[in-house]
C-alpha positions in Angstrom: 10.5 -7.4 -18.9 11.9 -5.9 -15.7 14.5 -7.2 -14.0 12.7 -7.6 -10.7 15.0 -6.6 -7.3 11.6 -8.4 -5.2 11.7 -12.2 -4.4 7.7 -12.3 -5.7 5.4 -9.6 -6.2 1.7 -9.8 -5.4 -0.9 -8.7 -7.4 -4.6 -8.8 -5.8 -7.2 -9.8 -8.5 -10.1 -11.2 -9.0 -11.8 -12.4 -12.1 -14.9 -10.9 -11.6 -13.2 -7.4 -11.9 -13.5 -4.9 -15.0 -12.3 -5.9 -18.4 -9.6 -3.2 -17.9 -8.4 -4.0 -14.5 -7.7 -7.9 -15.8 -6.1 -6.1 -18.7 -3.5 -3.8 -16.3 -3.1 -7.7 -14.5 -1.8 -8.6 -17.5 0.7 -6.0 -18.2 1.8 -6.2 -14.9 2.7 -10.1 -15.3 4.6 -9.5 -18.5 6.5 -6.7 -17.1 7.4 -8.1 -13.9 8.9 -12.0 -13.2 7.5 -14.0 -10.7 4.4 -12.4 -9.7 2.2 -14.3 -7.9 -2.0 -13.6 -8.3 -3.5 -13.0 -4.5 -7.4 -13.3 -4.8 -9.2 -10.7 -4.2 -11.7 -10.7 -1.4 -15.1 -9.4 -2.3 -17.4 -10.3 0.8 -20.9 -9.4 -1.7 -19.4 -12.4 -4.2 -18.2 -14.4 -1.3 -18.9 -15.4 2.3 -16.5 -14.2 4.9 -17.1 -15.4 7.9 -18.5 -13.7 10.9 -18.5 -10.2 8.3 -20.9 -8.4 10.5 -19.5 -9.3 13.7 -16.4 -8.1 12.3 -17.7 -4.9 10.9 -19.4 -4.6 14.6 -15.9 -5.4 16.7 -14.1 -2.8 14.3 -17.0 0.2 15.2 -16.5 -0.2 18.7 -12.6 -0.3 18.8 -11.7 2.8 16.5 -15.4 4.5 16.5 -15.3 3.8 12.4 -17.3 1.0 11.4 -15.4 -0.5 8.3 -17.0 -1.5 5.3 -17.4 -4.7 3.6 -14.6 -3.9 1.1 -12.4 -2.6 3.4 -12.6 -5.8 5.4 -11.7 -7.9 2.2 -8.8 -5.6 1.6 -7.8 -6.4 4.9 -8.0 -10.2 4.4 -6.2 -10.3 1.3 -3.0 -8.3 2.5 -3.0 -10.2 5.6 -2.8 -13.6 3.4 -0.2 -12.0 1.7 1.7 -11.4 4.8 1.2 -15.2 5.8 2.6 -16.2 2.7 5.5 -14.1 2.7 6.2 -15.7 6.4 5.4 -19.4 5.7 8.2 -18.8 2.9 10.9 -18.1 5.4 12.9 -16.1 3.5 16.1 -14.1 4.3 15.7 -10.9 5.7 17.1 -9.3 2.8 14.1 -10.7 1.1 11.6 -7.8 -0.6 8.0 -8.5 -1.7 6.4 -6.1 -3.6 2.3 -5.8 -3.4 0.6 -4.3 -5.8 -3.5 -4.6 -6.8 -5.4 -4.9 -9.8 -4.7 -1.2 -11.3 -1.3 0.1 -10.1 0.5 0.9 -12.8 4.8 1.6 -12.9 5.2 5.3 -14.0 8.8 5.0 -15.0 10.1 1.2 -16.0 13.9 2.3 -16.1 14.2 4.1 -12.6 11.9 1.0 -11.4 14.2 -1.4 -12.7 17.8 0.3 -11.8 17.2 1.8 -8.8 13.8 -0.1 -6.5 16.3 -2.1 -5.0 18.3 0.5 -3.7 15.4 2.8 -2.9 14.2 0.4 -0.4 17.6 -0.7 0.9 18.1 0.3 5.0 14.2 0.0 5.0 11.7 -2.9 6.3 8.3 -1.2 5.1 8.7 0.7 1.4 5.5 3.0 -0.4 6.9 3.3 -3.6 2.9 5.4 -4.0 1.0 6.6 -1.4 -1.9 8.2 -0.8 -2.1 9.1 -4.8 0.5 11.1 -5.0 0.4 13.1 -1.8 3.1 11.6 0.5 5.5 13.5 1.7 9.2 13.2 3.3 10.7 14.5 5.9 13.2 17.0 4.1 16.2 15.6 6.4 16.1 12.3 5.4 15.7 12.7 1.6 18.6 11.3 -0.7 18.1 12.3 -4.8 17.9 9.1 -6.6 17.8 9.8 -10.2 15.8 13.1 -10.5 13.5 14.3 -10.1 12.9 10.8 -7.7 13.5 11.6 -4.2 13.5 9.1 -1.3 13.6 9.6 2.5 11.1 8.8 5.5 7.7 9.8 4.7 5.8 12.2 7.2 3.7 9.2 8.7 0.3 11.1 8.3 0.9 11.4 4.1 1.3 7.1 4.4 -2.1 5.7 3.4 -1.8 3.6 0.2 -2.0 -0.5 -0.7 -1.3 -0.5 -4.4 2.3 0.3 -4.7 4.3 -1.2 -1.0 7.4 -3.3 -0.4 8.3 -5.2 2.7 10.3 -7.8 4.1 9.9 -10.5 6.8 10.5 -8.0 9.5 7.4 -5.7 8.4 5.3 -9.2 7.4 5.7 -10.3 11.2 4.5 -7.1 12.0 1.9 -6.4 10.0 0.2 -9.6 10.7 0.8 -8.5 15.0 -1.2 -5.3 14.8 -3.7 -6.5 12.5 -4.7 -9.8 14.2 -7.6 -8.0 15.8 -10.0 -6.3 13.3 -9.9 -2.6 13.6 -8.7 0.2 11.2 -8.1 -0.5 6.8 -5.3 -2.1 5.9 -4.0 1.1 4.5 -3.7 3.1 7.4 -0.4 2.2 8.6 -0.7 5.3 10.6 -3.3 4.2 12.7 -2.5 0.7 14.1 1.8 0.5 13.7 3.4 1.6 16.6 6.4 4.6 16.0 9.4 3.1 15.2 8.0 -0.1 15.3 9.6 -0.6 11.5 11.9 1.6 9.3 9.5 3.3 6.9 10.0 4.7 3.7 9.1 6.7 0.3 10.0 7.6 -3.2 8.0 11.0 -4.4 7.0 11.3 -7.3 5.1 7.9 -7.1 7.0 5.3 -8.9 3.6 3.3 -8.7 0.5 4.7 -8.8 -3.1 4.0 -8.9 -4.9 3.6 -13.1 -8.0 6.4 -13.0 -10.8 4.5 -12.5 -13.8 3.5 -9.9 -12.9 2.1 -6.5 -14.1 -0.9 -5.6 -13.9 -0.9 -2.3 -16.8 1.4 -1.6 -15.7 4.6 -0.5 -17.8 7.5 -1.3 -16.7 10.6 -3.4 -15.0 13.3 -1.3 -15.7 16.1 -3.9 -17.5 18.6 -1.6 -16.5 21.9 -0.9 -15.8 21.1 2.7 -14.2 18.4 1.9 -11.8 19.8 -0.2 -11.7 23.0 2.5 -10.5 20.7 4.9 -7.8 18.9 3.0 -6.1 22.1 1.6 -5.8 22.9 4.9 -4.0 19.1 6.0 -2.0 19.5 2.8 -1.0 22.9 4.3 0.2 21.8 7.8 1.4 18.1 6.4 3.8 20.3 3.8 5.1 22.4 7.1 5.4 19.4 9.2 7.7 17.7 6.5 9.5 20.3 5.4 10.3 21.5 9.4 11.0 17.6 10.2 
């Protein structure tokens, strides 16, 4: 078992899941003490209340009507957040969050060094956006190679399966989420700058198990698509390395 640096970790599941996603919550819970099971929030399975005003309210604010997944994705983080406050911990305090199928790529640099990866910050992606987050190349320190942290290039931060925080980034998170607008995932979107100190490890300590979302995104495997994100990879690569 790891010796965990985090007060609790938080792993959202749900029962109803895949046999192998309750298999991976399993693993998790035997590799890392006191974890704590967040249930999931799946608005087809369950009733939410007011869902379709809320999908409504998010469409006109952002111009991106969110999904019924996304919404329960947004419910469960945010009672994670509550949680996390109601516990009134110290502010050197760190929660990891995890879900159903992230997986810990390397359990000795994960035990030795999360700790110390997140130290100095208040938010911490130790994955994000599967495996394409990138730091700015004047704040990165070498951990234990090839591990690199530093302060990711905000528009490469979109992830909810592999995150640290403490009660600073809880109080905060539960501010600019209060009114339904963007997925809990993009940071980017609804955190003001240097509203928190944010940072990364690259390569992804914590990543996502392959597998079918089930939040109900479509499949982005179109040629424009992928046109179009070469060409973000391409400037988000210049921006970081530049920043």
């Amino acid at each position: 078992m790891l010796k965990s640096p985090f007060r609790y970790t938080f792993i959202i599941s749900s029962p109803h899941e895949p046999e192998d996603r309750l298999s991976n919550v399993e693993l998790l819970q035997q590799q890392i003490p006191r974890t704590i099971l967040q249930p999931a929030i799946f608005p087809n399975q369950q009733k939410v209340p007011f869902l379709e005003k809320l999908r409504k309210k998010s469409g006109e604010r952002t111009g991106v009507t969110l999904n019924a997944g996304e919404i329960g994705v947004l419910l469960a983080n945010r009672c994670i957040w509550r949680q996390i406050v109601h516990l009134k911990p110290n502010e050197e305090d760190i929660f990891l969050i995890l879900e159903s199928d992230s997986k810990i790529n390397n359990y000795h640099v994960f035990r030795e060094k999360a700790g110390l990866m997140m130290k100095g910050y208040d938010l911490f992606f130790f994955g994000g956006w599967t495996g394409r987050m990138m730091l700015k190349r004047s704040t990165i320190q070498v951990f234990d190679p090839p591990f690199k942290v530093g302060d990711p290039y905000i528009k490469t931060v979109c992830s909810g399966y592999g995150y640290a925080i403490n009660l600073r980034a809880a109080k905060t998170l539960l501010q600019y989420t209060k009114k339904i607008a963007y997925p809990v995932d993009e940071f980017k979107k609804y955190l003001p700058a240097n509203r928190l100190k944010i940072g990364g490890v690259v390569p992804e300590l914590v990543s996502e198990q392959p597998g079918t979302t089930t939040i109900g995104h479509p499949n982005y495997k179109g040629f424009l698509f992928q046109s179009k994100m070469f060409l973000v990879h391409l400037r988000n690569s210049i921006v970081s390395y530049f920043s």
